[in-house]
C-alpha positions in Angstrom: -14.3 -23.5 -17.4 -10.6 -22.0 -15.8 -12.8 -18.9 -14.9 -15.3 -20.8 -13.1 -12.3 -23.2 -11.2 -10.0 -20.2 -10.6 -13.2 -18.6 -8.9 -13.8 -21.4 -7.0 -9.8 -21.8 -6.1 -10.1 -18.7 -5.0 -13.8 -18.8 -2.5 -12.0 -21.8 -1.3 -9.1 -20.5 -0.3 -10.3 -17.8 1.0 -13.1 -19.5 3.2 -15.9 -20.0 1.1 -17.6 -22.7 2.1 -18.0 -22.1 5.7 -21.0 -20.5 8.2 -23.0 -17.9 5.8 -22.2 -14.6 5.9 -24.8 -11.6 6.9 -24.4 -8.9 3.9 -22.4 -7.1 5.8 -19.8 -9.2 6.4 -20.1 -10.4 2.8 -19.1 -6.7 2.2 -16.3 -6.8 5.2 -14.7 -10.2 3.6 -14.0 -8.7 0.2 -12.4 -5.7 2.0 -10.5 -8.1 4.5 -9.3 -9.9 1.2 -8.4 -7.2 -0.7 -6.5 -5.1 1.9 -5.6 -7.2 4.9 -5.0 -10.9 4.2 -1.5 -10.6 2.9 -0.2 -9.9 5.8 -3.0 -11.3 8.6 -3.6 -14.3 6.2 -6.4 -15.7 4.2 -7.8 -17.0 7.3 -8.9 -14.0 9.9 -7.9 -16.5 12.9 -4.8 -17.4 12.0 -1.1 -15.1 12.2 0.4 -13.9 8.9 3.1 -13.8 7.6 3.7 -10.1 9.2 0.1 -9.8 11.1 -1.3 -11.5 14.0 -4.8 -13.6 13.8 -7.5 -10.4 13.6 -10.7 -12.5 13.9 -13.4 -11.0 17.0 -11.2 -7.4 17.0 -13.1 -4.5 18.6 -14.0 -2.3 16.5 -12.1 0.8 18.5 -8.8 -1.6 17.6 -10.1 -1.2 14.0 -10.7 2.1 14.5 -7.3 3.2 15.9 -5.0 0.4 14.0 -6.5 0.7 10.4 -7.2 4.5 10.3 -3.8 5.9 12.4 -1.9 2.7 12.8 -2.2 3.2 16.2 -3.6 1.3 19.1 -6.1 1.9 21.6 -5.2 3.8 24.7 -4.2 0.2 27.4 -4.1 -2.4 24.6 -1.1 -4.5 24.5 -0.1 -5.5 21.0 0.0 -8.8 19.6 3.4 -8.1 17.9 5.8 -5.3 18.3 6.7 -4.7 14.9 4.7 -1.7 14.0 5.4 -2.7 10.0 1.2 -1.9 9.8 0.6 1.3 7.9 -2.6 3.4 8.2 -5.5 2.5 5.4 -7.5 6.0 5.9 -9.4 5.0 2.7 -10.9 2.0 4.4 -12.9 4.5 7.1 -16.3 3.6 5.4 -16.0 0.1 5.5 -14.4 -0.3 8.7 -18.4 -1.8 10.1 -18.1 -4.0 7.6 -15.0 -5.2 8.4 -15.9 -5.6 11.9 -19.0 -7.8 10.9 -16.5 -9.8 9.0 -14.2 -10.4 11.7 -16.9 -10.6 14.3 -18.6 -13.5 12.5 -15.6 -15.6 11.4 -14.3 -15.9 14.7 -14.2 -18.9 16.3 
């Protein structure tokens, strides 16, 4: 029984429960949450703590932010901390992740 509630504490709080996800962005969410939402928040269209909202990104600003901690060439950032690091291991989900953002974004 605590398995089964701390799983559902956890889909909750993490959006479960809202529009269905393709598989892909099944896929991208469980990246997202495992790599991004403690500093974007649980909640791709809302700010972190130390991220901005992320929710409808391009994928060339995925591209560029997660895998150099860059930004493309003319976008202006959201914040001007630069306290992101680059997640190179995340290249082959980064399609995912865009599906994910893509589809949660309201």
């Amino acid at each position: 029984m605590k398995r089964w509630l701390s799983t559902a504490m956890l889909a909750l709080a993490c959006g479960g429960g809202g529009p269905e996800l393709s598989e892909s962005a099944q896929r991208g969410r469980a990246v997202y949450i495992a790599n991004c939402a403690a500093c974007h928040a649980a909640d791709p269209n809302l700010d972190g703590a130390l991220g901005p909202a992320v929710a409808g990104s391009s994928l060339e600003l995925l591209e560029a932010r997660v895998l150099h901690a860059e930004y493309p060439p003319g976008y202006t950032p959201k914040r001007t901390s630069g306290q992101m690091v680059a997640l190179p291991h995340l290249a082959g989900d980064l399609d995912a992740l865009h599906a994910y953002l893509a589809e949660v974004a309201r």
